[in-house]
PyMOL Python script that loads the backbone (N, CA, C, O; Angstrom):
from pymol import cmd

cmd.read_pdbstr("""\
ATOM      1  N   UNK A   1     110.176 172.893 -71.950  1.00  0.00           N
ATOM      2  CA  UNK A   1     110.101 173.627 -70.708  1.00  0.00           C
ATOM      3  C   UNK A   1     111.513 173.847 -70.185  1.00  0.00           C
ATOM      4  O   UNK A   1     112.259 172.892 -69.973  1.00  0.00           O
ATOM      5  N   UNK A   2     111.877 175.118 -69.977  1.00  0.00           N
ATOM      6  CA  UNK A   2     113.002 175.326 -69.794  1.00  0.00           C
ATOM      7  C   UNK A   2     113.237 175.336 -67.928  1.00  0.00           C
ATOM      8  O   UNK A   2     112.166 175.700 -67.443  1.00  0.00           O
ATOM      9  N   UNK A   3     114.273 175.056 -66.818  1.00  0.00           N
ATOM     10  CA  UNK A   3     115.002 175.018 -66.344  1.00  0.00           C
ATOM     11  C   UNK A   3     115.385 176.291 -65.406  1.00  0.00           C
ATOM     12  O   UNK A   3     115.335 176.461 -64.188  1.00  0.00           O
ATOM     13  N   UNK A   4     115.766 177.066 -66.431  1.00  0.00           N
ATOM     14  CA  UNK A   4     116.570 178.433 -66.638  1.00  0.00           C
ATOM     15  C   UNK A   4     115.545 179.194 -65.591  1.00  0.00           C
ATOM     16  O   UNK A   4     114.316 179.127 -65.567  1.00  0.00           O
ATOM     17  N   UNK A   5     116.424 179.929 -64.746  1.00  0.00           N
ATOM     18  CA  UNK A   5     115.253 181.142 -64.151  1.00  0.00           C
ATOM     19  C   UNK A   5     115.379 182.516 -65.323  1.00  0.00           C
ATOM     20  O   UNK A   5     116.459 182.632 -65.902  1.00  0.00           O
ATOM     21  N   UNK A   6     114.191 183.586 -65.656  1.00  0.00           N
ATOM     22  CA  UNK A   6     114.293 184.490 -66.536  1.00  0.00           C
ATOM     23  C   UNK A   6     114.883 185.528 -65.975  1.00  0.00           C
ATOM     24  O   UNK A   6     115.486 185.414 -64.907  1.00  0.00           O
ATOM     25  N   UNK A   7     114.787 186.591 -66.587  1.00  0.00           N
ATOM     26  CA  UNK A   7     115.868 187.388 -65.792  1.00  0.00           C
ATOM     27  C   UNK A   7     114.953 188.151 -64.829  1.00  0.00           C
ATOM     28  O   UNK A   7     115.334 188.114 -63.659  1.00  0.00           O
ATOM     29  N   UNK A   8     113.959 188.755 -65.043  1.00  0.00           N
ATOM     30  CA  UNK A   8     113.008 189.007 -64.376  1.00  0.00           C
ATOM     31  C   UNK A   8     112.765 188.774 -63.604  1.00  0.00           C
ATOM     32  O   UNK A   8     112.514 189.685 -62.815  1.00  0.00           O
ATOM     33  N   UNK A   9     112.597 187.098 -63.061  1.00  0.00           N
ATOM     34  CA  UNK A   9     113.312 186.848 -61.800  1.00  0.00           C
ATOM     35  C   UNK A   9     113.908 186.711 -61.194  1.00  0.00           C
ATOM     36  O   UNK A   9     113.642 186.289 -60.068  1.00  0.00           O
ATOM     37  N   UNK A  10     114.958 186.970 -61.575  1.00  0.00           N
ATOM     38  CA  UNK A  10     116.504 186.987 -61.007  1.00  0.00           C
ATOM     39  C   UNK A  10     116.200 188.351 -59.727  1.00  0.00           C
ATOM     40  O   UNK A  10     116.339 188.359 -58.504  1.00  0.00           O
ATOM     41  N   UNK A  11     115.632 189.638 -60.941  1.00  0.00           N
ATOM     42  CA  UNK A  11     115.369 191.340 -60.439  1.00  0.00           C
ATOM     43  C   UNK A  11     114.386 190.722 -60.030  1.00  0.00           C
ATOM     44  O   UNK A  11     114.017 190.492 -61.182  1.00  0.00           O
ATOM     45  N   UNK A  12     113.437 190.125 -59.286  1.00  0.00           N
ATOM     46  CA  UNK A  12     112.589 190.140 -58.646  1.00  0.00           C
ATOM     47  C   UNK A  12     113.038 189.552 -57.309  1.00  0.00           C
ATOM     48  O   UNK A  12     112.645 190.099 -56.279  1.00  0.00           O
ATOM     49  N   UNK A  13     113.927 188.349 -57.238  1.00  0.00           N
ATOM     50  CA  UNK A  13     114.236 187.727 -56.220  1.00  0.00           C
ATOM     51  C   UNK A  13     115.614 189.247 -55.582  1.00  0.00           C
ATOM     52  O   UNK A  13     115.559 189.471 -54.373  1.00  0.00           O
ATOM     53  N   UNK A  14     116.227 189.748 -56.063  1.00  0.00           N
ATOM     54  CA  UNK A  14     116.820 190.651 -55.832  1.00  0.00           C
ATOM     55  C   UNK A  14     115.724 191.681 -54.944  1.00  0.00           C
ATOM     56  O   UNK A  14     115.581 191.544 -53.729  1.00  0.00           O
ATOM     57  N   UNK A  15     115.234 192.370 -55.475  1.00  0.00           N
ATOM     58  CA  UNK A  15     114.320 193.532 -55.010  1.00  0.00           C
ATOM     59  C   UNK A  15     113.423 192.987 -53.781  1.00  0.00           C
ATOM     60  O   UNK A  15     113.266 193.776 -52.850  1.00  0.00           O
ATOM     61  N   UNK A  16     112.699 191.455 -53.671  1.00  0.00           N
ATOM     62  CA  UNK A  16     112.530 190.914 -52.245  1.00  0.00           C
ATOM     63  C   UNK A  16     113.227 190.907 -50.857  1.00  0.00           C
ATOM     64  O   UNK A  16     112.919 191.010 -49.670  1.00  0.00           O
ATOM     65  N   UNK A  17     114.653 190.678 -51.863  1.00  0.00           N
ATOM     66  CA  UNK A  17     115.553 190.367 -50.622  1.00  0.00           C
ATOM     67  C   UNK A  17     116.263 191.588 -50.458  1.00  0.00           C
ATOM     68  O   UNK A  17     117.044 191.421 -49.521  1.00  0.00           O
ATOM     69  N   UNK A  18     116.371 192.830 -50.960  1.00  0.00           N
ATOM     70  CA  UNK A  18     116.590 194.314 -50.586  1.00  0.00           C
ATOM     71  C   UNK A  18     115.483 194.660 -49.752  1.00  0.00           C
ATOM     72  O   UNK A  18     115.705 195.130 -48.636  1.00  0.00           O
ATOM     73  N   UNK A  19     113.722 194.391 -50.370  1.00  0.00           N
ATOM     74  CA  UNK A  19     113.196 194.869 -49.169  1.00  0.00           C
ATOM     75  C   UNK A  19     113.122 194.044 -47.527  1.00  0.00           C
ATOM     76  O   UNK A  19     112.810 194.838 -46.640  1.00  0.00           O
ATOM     77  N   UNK A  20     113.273 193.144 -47.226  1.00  0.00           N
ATOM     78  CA  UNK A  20     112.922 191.957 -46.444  1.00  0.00           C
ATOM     79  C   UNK A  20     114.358 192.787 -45.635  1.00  0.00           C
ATOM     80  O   UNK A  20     114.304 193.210 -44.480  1.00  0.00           O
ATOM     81  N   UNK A  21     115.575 192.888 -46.520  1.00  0.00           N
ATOM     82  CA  UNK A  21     116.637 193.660 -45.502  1.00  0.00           C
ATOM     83  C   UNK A  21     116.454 195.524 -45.286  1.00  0.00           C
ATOM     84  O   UNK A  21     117.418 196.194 -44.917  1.00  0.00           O
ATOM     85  N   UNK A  22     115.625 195.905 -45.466  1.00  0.00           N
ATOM     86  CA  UNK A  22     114.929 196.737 -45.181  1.00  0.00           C
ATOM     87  C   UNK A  22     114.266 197.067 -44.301  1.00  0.00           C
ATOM     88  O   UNK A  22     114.376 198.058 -43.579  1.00  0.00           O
ATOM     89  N   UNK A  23     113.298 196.011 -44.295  1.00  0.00           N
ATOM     90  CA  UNK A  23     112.542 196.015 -43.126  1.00  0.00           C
ATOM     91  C   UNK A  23     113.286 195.545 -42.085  1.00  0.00           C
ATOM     92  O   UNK A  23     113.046 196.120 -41.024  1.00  0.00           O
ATOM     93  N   UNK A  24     113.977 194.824 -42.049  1.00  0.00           N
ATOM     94  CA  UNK A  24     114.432 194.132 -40.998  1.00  0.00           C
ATOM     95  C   UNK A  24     115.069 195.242 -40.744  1.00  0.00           C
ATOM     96  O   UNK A  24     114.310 195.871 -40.007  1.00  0.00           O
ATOM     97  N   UNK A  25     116.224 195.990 -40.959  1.00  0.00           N
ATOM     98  CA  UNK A  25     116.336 197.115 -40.650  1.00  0.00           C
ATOM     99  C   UNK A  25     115.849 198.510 -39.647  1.00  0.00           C
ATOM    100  O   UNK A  25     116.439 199.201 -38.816  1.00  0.00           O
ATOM    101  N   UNK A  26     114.372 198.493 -40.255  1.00  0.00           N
ATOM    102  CA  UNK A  26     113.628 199.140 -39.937  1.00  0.00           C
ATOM    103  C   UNK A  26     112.965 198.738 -38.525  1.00  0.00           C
ATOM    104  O   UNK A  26     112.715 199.598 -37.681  1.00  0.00           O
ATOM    105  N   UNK A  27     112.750 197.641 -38.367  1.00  0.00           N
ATOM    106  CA  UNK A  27     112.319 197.073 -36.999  1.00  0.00           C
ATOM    107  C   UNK A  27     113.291 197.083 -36.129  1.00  0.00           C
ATOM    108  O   UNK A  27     113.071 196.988 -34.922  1.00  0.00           O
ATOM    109  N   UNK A  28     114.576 197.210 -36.676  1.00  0.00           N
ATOM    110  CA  UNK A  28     115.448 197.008 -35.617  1.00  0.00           C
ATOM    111  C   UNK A  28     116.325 198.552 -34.836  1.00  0.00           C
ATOM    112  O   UNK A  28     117.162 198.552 -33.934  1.00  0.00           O
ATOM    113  N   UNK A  29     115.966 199.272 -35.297  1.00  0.00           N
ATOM    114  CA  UNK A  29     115.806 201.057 -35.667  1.00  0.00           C
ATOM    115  C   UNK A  29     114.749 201.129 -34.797  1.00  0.00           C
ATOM    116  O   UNK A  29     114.944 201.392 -33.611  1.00  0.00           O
ATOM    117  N   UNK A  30     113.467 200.892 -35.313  1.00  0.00           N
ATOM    118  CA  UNK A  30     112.548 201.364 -34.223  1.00  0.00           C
ATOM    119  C   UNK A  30     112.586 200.473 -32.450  1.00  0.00           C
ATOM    120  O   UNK A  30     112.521 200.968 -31.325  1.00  0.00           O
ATOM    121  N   UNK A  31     112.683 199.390 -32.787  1.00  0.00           N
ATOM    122  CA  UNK A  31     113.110 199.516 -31.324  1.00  0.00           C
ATOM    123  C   UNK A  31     113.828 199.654 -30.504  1.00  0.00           C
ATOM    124  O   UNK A  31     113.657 199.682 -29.286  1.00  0.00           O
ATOM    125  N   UNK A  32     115.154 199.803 -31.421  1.00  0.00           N
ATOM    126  CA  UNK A  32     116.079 200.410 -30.631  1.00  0.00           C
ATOM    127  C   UNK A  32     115.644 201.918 -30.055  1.00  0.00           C
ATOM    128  O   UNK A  32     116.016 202.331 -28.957  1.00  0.00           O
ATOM    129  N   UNK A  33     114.702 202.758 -31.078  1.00  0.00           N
ATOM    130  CA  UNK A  33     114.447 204.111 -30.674  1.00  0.00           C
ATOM    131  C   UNK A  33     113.480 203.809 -29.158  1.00  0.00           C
ATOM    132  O   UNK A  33     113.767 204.191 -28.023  1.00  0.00           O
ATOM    133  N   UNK A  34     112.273 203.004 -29.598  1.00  0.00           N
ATOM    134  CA  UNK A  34     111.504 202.959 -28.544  1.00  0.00           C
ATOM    135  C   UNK A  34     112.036 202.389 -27.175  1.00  0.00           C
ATOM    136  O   UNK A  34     111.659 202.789 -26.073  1.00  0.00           O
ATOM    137  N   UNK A  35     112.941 201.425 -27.392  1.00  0.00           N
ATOM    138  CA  UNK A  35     113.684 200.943 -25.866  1.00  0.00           C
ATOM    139  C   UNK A  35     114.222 202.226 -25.263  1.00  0.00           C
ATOM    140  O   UNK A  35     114.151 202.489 -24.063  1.00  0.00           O
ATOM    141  N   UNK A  36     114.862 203.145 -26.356  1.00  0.00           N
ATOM    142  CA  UNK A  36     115.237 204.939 -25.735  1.00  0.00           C
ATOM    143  C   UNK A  36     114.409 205.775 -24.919  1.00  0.00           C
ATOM    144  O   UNK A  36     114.606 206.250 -23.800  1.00  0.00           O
ATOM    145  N   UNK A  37     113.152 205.882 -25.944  1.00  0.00           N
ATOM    146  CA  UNK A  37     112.532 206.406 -25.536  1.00  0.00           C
ATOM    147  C   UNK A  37     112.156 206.103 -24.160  1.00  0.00           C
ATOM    148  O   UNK A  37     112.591 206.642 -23.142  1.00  0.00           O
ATOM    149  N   UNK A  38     111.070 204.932 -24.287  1.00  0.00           N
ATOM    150  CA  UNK A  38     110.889 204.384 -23.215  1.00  0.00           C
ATOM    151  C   UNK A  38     111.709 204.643 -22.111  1.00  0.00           C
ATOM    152  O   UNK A  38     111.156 205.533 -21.465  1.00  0.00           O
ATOM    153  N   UNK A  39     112.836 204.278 -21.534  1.00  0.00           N
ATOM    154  CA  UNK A  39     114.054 204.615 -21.193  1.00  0.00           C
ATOM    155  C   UNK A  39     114.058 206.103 -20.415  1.00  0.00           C
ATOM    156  O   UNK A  39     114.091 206.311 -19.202  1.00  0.00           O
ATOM    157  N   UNK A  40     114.021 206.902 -21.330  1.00  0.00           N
ATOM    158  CA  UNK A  40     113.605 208.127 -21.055  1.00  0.00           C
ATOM    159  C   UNK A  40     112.935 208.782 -20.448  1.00  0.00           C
ATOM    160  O   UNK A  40     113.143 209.774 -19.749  1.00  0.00           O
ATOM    161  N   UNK A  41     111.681 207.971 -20.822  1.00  0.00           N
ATOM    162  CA  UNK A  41     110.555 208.622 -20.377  1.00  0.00           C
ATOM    163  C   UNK A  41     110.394 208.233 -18.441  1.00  0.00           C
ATOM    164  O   UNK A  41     110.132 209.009 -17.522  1.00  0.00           O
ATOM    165  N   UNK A  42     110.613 207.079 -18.422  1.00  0.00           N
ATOM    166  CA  UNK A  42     110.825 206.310 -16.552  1.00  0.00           C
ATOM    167  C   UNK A  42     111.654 207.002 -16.317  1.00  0.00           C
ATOM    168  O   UNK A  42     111.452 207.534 -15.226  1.00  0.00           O
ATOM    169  N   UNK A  43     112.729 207.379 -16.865  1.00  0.00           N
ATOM    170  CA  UNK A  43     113.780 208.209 -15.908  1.00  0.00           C
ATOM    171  C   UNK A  43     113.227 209.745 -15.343  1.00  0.00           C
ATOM    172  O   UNK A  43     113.431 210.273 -14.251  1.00  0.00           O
ATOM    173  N   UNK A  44     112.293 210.341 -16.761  1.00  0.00           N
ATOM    174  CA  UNK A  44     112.293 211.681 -16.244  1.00  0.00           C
ATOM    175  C   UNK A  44     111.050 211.770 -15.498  1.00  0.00           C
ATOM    176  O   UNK A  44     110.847 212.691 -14.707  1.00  0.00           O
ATOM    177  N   UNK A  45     109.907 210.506 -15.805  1.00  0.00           N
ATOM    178  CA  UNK A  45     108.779 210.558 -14.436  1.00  0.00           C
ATOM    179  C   UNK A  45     108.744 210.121 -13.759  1.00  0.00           C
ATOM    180  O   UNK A  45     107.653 209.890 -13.237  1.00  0.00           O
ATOM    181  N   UNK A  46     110.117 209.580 -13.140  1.00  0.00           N
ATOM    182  CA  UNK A  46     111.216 209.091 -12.149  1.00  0.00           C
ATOM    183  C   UNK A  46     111.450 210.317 -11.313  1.00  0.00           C
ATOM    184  O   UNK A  46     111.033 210.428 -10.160  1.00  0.00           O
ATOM    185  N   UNK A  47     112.197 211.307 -12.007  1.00  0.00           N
ATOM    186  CA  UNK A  47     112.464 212.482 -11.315  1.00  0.00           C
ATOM    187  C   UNK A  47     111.467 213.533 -10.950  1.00  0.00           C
ATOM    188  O   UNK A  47     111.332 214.283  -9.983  1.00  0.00           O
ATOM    189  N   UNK A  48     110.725 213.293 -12.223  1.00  0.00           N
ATOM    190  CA  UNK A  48     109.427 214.345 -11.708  1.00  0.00           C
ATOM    191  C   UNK A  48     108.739 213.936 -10.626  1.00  0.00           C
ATOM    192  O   UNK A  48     108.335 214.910  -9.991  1.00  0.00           O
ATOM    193  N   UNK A  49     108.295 212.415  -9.925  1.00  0.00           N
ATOM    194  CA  UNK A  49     107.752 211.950  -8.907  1.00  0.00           C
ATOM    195  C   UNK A  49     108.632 212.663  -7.981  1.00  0.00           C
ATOM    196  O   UNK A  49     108.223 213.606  -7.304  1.00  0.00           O
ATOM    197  N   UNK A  50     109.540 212.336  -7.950  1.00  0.00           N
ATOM    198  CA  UNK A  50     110.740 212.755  -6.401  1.00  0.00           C
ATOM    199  C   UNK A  50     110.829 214.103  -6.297  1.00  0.00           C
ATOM    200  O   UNK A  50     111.028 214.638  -5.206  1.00  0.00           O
ATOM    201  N   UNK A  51     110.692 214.782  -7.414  1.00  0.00           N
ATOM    202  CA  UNK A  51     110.060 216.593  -7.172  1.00  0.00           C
ATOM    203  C   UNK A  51     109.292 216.404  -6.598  1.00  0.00           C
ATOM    204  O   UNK A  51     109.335 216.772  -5.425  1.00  0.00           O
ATOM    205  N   UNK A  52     108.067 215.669  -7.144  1.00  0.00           N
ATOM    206  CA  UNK A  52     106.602 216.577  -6.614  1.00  0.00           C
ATOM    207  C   UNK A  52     106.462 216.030  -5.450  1.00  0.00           C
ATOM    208  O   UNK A  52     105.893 216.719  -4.603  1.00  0.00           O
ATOM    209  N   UNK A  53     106.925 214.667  -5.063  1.00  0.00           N
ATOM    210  CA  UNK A  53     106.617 214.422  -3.800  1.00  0.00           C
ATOM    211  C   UNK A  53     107.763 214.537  -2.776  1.00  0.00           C
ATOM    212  O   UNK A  53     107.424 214.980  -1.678  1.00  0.00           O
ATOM    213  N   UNK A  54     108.830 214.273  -2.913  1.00  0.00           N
ATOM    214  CA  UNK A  54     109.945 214.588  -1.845  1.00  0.00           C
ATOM    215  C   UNK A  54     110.486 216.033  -1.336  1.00  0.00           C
ATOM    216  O   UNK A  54     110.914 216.403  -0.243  1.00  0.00           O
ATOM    217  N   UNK A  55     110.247 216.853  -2.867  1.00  0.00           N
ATOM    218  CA  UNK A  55     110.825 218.317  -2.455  1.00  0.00           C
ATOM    219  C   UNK A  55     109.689 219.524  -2.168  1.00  0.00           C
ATOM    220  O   UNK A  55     109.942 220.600  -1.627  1.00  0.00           O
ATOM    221  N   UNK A  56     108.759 219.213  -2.517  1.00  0.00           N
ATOM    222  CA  UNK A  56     107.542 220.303  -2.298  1.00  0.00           C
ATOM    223  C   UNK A  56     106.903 219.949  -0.803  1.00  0.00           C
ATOM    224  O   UNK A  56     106.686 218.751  -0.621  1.00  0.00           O
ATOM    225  N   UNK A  57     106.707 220.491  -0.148  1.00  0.00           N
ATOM    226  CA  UNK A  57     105.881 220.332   1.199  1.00  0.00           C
ATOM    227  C   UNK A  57     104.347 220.021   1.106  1.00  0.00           C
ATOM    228  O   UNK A  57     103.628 220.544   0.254  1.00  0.00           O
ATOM    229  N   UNK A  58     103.905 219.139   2.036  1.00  0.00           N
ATOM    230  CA  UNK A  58     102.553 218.379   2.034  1.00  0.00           C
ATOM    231  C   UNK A  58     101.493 219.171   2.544  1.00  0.00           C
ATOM    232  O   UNK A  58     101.119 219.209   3.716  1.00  0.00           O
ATOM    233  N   UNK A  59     100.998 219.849   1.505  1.00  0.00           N
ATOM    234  CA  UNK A  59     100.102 220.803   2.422  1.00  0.00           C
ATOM    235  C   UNK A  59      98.403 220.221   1.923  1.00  0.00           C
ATOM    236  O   UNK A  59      97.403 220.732   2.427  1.00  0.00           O
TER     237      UNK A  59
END
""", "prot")
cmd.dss("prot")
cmd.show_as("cartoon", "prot")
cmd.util.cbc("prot")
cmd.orient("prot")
């Protein structure tokens, strides 16, 4: 019984740890987008409130 890892797993433990930094990647991408978004979105129905209610007259 050999010891030795095969090479196969060598490219396997490789290709785990490319995707695992991948994903991690990827999660860290999307929420950076969604904290934007998000972000975004309060600011501009932020402003749209203070239109519709501060600048239009109460009829």
């Amino acid at each position: 019984m050999s010891w030795r890892k095969k090479l196969t797993e060598h490219i396997a433990d490789v290709l785990r740890f490319a995707a695992y930094l991948f994903l991690t990647l990827d999660a860290i991408v999307l929420s950076l987008f969604l904290f934007w978004f998000v972000t975004r979105f309060i600011l501009r129905f932020a402003q749209y409130i203070n239109h519709r209610i501060f600048e239009n007259p109460w009829f």
